[in-house]
C-alpha positions in Angstrom: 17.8 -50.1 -40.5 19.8 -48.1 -38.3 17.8 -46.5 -35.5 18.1 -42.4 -34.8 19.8 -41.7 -31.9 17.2 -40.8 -29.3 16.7 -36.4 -28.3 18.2 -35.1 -26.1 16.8 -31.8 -24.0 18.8 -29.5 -21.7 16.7 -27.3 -19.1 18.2 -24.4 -17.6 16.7 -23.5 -14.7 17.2 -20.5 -12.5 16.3 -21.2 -8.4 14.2 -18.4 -7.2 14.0 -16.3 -10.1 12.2 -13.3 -8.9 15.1 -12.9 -6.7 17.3 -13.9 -9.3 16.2 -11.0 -11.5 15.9 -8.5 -8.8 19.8 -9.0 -7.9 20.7 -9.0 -11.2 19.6 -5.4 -11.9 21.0 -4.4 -8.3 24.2 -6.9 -7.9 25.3 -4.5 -5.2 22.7 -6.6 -2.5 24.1 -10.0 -3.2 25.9 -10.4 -0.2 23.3 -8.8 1.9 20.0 -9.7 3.3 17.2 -9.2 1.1 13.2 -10.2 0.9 10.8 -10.2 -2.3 6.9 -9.0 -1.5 4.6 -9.6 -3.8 1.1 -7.3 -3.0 1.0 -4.5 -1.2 -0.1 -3.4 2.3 -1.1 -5.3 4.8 -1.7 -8.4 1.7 2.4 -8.3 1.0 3.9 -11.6 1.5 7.3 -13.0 1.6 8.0 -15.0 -2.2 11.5 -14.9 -1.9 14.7 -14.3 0.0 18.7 -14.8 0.2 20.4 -17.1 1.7 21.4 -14.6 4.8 17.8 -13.9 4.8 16.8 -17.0 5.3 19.2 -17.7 8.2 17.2 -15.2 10.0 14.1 -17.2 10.2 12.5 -15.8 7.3 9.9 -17.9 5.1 7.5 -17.6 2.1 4.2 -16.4 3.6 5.5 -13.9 6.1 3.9 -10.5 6.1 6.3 -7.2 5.8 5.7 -6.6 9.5 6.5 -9.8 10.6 10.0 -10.1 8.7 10.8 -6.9 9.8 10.8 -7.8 13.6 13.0 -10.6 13.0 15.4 -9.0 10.5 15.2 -5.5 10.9 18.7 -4.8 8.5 16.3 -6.3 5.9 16.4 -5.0 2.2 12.9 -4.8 0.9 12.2 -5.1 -2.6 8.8 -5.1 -4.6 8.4 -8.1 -7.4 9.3 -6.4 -10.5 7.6 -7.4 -13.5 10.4 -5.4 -16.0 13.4 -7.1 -14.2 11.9 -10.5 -14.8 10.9 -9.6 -18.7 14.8 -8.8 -19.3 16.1 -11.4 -17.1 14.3 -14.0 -19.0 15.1 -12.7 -22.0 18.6 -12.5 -21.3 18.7 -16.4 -20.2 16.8 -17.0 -23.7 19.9 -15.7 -25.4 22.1 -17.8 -23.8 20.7 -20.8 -24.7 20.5 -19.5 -28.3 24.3 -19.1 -28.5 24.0 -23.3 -28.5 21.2 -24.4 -30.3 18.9 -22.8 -32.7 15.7 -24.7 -31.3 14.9 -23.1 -27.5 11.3 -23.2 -26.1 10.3 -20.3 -23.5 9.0 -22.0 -20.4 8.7 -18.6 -18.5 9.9 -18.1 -15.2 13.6 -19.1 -15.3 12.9 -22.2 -17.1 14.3 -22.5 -20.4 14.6 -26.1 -23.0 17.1 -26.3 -25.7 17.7 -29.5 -27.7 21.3 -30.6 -27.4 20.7 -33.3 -29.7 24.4 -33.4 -31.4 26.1 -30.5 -29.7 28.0 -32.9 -27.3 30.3 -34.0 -30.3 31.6 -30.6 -30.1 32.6 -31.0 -26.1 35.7 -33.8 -25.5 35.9 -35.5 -22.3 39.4 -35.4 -21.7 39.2 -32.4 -18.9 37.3 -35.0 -16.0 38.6 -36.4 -13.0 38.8 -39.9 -12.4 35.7 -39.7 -9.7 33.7 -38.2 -12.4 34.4 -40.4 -15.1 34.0 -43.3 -12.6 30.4 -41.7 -11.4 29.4 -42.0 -15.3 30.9 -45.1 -16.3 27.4 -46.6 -16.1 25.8 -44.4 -18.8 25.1 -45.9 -22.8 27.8 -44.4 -25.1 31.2 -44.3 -24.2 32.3 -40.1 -23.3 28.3 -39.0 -24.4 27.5 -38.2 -20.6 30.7 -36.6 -20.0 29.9 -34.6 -23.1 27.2 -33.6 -21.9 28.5 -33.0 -18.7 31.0 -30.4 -20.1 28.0 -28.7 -22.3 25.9 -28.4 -18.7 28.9 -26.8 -17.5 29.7 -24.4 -20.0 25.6 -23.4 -20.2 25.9 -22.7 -16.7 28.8 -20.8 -16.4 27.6 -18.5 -19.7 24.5 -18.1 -17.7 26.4 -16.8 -14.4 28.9 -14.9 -16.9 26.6 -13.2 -20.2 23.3 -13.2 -18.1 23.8 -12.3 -14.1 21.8 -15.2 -13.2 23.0 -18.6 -11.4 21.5 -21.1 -13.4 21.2 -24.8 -12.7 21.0 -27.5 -16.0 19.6 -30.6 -15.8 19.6 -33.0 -19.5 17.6 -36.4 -20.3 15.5 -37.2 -23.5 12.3 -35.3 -22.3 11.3 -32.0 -20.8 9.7 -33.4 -17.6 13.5 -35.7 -16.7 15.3 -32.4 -17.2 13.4 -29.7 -15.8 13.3 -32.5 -12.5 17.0 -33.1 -13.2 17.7 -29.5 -13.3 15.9 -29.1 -10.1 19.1 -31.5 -8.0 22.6 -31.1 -6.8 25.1 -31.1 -7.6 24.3 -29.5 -11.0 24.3 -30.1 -13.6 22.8 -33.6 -13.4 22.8 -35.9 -16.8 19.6 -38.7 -16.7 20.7 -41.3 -19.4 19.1 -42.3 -22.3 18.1 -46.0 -21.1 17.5 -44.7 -17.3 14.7 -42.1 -17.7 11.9 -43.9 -16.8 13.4 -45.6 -13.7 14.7 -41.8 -12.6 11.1 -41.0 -13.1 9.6 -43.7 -11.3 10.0 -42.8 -7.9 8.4 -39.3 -8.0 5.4 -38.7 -6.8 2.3 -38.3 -9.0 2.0 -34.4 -8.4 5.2 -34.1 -10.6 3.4 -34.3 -14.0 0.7 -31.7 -13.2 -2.0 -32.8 -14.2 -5.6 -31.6 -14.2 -7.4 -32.0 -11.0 -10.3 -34.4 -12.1 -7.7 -36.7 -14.0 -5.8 -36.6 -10.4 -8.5 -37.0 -8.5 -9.4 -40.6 -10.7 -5.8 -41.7 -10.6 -6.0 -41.2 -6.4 -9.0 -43.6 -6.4 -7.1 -46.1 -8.6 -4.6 -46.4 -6.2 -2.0 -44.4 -8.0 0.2 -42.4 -6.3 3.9 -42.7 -8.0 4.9 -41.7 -11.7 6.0 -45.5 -12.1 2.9 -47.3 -11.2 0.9 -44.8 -13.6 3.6 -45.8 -16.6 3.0 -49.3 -15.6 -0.5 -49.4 -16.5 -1.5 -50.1 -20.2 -1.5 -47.4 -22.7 -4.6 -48.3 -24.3 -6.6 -48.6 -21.3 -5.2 -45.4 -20.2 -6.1 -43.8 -23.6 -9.8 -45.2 -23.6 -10.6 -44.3 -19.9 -8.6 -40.5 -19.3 -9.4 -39.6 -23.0 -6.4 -37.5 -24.7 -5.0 -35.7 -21.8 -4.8 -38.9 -20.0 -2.8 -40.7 -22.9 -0.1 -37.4 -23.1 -0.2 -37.8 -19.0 1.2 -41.5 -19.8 3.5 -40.8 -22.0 5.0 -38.3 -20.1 5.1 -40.5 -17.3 7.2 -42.9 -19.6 9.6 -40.2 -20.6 8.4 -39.2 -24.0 7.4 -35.7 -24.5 3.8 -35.8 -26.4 4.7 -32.3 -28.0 8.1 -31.7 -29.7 10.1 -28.0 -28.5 7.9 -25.3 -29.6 10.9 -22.7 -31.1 11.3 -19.5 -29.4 11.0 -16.3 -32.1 13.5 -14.0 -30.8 12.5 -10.5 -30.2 13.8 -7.8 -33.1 14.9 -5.7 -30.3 16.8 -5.6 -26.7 15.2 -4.3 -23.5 16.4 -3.4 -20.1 14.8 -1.4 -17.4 13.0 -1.6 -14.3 10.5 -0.3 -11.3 12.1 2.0 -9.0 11.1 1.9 -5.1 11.2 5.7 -5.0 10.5 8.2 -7.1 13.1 10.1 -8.7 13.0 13.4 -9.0 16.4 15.2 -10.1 18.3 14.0 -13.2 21.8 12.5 -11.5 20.2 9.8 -9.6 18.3 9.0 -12.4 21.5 8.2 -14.6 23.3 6.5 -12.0 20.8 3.8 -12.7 20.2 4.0 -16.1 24.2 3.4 -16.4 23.8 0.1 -14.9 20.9 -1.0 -17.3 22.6 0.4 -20.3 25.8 -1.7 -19.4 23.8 -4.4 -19.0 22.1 -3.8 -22.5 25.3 -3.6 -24.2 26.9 -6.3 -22.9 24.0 -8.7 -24.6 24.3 -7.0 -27.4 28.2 -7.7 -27.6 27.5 -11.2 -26.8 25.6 -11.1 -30.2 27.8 -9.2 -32.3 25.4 -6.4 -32.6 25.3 -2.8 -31.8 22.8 0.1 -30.9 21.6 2.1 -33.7 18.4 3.5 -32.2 17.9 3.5 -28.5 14.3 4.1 -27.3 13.4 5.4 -23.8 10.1 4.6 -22.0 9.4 6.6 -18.9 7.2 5.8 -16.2 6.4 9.0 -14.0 4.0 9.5 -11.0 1.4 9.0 -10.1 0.4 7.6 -13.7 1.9 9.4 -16.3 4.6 8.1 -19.8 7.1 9.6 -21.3 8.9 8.1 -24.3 12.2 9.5 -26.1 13.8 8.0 -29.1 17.5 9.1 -29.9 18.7 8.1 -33.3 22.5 7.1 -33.5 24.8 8.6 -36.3 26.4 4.7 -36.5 25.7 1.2 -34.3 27.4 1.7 -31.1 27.6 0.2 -27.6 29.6 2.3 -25.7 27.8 3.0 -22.5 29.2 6.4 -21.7 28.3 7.5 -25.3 24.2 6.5 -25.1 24.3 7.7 -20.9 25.9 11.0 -22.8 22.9 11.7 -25.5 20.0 10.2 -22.8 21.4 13.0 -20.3 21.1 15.8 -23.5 17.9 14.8 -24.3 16.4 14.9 -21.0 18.0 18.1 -20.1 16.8 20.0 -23.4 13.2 18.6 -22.4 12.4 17.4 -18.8 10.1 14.5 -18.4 7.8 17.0 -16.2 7.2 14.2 -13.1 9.0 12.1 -10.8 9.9 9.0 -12.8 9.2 5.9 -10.6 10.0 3.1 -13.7 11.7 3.2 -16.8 12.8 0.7 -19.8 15.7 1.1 -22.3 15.2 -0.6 -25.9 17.8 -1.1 -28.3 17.2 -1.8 -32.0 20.5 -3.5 -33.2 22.3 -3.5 -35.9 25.4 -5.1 -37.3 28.3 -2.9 -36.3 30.6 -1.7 -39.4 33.3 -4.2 -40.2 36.9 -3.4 -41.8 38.6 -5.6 -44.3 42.8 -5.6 -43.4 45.3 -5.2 -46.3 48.2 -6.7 -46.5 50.2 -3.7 -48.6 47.9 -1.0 -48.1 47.3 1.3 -45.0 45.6 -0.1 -42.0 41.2 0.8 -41.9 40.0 3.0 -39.3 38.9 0.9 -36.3 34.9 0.4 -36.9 34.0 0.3 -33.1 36.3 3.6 -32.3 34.6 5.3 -35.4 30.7 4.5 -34.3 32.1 5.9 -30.4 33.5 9.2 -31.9 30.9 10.0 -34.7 28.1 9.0 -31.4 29.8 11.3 -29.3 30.2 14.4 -32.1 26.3 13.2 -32.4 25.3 14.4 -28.8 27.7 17.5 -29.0 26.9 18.7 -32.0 23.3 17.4 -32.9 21.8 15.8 -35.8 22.2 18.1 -38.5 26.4 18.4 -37.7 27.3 14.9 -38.5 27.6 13.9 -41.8 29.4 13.6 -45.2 29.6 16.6 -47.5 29.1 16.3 -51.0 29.0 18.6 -53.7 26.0 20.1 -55.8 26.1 20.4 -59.2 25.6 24.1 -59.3 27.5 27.4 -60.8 27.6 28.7 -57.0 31.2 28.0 -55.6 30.9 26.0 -51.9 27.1 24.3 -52.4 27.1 21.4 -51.0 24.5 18.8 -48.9 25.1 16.9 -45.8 24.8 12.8 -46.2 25.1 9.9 -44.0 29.1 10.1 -42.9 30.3 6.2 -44.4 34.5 6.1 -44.2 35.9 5.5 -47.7 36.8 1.6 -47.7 41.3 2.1 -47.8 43.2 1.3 -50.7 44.5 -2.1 -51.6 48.1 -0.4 -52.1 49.4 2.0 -49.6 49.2 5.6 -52.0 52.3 7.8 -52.9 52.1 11.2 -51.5 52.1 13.5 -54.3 55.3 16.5 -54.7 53.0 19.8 -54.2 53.2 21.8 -57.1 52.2 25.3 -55.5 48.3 25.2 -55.7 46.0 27.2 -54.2 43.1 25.7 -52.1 40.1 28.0 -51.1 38.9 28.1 -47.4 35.4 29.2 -47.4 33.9 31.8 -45.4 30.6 31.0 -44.1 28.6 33.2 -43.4 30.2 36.0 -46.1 32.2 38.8 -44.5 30.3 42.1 -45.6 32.6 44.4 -47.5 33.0 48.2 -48.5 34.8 48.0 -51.8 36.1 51.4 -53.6 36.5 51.7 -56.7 37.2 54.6 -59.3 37.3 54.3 -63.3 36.5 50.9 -63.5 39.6 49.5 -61.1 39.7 48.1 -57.7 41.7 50.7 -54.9 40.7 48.8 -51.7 38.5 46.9 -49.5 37.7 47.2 -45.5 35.2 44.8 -43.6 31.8 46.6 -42.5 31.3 47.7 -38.9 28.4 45.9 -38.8 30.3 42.4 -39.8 29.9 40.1 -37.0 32.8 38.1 -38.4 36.2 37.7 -36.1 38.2 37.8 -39.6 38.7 41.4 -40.4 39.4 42.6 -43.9 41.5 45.3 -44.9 44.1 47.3 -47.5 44.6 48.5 -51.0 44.3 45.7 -53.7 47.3 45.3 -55.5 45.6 42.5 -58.4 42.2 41.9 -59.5 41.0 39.6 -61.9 37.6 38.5 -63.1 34.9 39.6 -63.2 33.1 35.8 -63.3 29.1 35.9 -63.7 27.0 33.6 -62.3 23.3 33.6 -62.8 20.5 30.7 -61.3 16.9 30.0 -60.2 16.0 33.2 -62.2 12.8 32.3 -62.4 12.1 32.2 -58.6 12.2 35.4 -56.9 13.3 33.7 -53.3 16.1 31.6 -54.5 17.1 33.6 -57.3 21.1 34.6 -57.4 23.3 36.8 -60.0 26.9 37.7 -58.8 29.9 38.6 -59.9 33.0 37.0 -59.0 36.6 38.3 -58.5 39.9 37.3 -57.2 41.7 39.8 -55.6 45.4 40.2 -54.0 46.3 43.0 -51.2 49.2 44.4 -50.9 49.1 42.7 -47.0 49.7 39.5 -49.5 46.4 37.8 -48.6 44.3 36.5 -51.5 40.7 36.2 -51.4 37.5 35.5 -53.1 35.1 38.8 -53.2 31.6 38.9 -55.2 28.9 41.3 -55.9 25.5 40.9 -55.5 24.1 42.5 -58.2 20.1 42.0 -56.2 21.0 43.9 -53.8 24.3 46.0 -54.8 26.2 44.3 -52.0 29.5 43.0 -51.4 31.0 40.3 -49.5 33.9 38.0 -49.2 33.8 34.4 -49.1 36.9 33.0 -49.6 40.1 32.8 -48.7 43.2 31.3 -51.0 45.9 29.8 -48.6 
């Protein structure tokens, strides 16, 4: 029988990841020097620090005090929980653009399994060092397969994420988290050399529990080799169950299988500020960097923002949460900095803010089906921009779709979700006018005086009071009507009974007059161009 090819396991691994995440929100300090403290007071210590950091003497361990007198130019920066939630998360979904199985190791460590994907990756792009370097490996191209995959996980990493990742690949999660650890990266382990790559390292590598360390010492064990060398049964009946998955680890086999990643429903940026914030401009200067950052994950998806959610974090220990609700999926960064800036001037959080958090619920953005014969769609990214940007100036209740009531009253109408009218297969004829008359509404109605004497019309003249910049005016030359209308006559709130006439001036200007016969009032609210 034909054996199955044996798994393969990509680790992408980010060095130093807390500062890794902390430059990512701020990639203004990569080319300066810059520490990471984790505590605070006189218990902060040095956890990380850049490469121009480190060439002044600094080390992990160092108090703020003490790297201060050796680097006074230092940058300063607190661990930030929030940077390292969305950097993480942000390297998940780049190993989810390659294969659907990914297992969350935290910490800048994430597994994929590559098993197959190298057939997609041809190995004609190598130089002739390269290919000589993996001659030695099983099949014939496979490592420089995988060498090209390693490459382009990398590069998608540095590109769709912010964050220099390293990948390491071999047929178990220990050989490529150690192989994602080396230079020059990425580094392949094949199939049929795991366990001597393995061998070598020392014990410590496998982490396992103290007591089970602490027997293995005694034995005289001190390499991953010479514990795979011993028996497995023996192993099994003396370490119990955690010694047997230590042993097969140690051999290269991975006792548990990838445990999948469930990918979150929703997209998060944010972090924690080292000052408070006080006024609103600084505030968006820094919420225009996380929101570019947002959308460009969620264009690396196909997806758009339909509802963007912001969480607040004010001083000393206060929240504030906003939730703006988009008339159509966008990501257009200037449109969702443009409704967080009206929202938070029509209703100040109240407090400094020292930490915030974007969340994006996405959505597939509208698509647009070309025609061959018939006229071209409306762009579906330039419509969701424009109807988001009439959203912030005009508000909720001004965007929408009018559609008529079925009701005697002329002009009822409701406001619906705005959805553009899918274009025809077959560009349309444009019709010969034929002298029609379309009404323009007046809303509100223009008050009138109307006189009249033995039952005809003389003239009309707009009320003093009328608020209206259209003002009406002259001696009626036509009338016609009148038309009744009568409804809700059995409420006393909504109740309406008018009549209806069309009249013509001697000005020439036709328009739509009615009389309400509640109230004996009259009012135009139409106009016939």
């Amino acid at each position: 029988m034909p054996s199955h090819p044996p798994t393969r396991i990509c680790c992408l691994y980010v060095p130093l990841f807390v500062l890794a995440a902390r430059l990512r929100c701020e990639p203004e300090l990569l080319e300066e020097a810059v520490a990471i403290f984790q505590g605070s007071g006189s218990a902060a210590r040095l956890i990380a620090a850049t490469r121009r950091a480190r060439r002044g003497a600094l080390r992990p361990g160092m108090t703020l005090s003490q790297a201060r007198a050796l680097l006074p130019e230092l940058h300063v920066r607190a661990r930030d929980p929030e940077c390292e939630k969305t950097a993480q998360e942000a390297l998940l979904e780049v190993a989810e653009s390659f294969s659907p199985r990914v297992e969350d190791a935290r910490e800048g460590v994430v597994y994929l399994d590559i098993q197959g994907l190298e057939r997609h990756y041809a190995d004609e792009d190598f130089e002739p060092a390269e290919r000589a370097a993996l001659s030695g490996f099983a099949p014939s191209g496979f490592a420089l397969a995988e060498l090209a995959l390693g490459r382009e996980l990398m590069a998608d990493a540095d590109r769709k994420a912010g964050l220099p990742a390293w990948a390491g690949i071999a047929s178990s999660k220990l050989g490529a988290r150690i192989a994602a650890e080396r230079l020059p990266s990425p580094t392949i382990i094949p199939v049929d050399q795991e366990t001597d790559f393995l061998a070598p390292l020392p014990l410590a590598r496998l982490s396992p529990e103290a007591h089970v360390y602490e027997t293995l010492c005694r034995w005289g064990i001190r390499s991953i080799g010479s514990f795979a060398a011993l028996p497995a049964n023996e192993v099994a009946g003396r370490l119990g169950k955690t010694g047997q998955q230590l042993h097969q680890r140690a051999r290269g086999i991975d006792p548990q299988p990838i445990v999948p990643y469930q990918p979150c429903e929703t997209f998060s940026e944010g972090m924690d500020l080292d000052w408070p914030l006080v006024s609103l401009e600084p505030f968006l200067f820094v919420a225009r960097a996380a929101l570019g950052r947002l959308c460009s994950r969620l264009d690396s998806r196909g997806l758009a923002c339909v509802q963007l959610e912001l969480s607040l974090r004010l001083e000393p220990k206060g929240f504030c949460d906003r939730s703006i609700l988009l008339p159509a999926p966008s990501r257009d960064v200037k449109t969702l900095l443009t409704l967080i800036r009206l929202d938070l001037e029509r209703e100040p959080p109240g407090a400094p803010v020292v930490g915030f958090t974007f969340q994006a619920h996405p959505d597939r953005p509208r698509t647009a089906q070309l025609t061959i014969f018939g006229p071209a769609a409306l762009s579906p990214d330039k419509m969701a921009t424009s109807l988001a940007r009439l959203f912030a100036l005009l508000g909720p209740e001004g965007i929408g779709r009018c559609k008529p009531i079925d009701s005697h009253v002329p002009g009822r109408f409701e406001i619906l979700q705005f959805e553009p009218p899918t274009p025809p297969i077959v560009r349309p004829e444009i019709p010969r006018s034929k002298g029609l008359l379309a009404v323009r509404s007046l809303r509100p109605p223009i008050p009138l005086v109307v006189r009249r004497a033995a039952g005809k019309f003389l003239a009309v003249q707009s009320r003093a009071e009328s608020t209206s910049s259209l003002r009406l005016g002259g001696r009626i030359r036509v009338a016609s009507g009148p038309w009744s209308v009568e409804e809700n006559w059995w409420s006393e709130r909504e109740a309406i009974n008018r009549d209806y006439w069309d009249v013509e001036l001697e000005n020439g200007g036709i328009y739509r007059i009615f009389l309400d016969q509640l109230t004996g009032d009259w009012f135009a609210d139409g106009i016939y161009d």
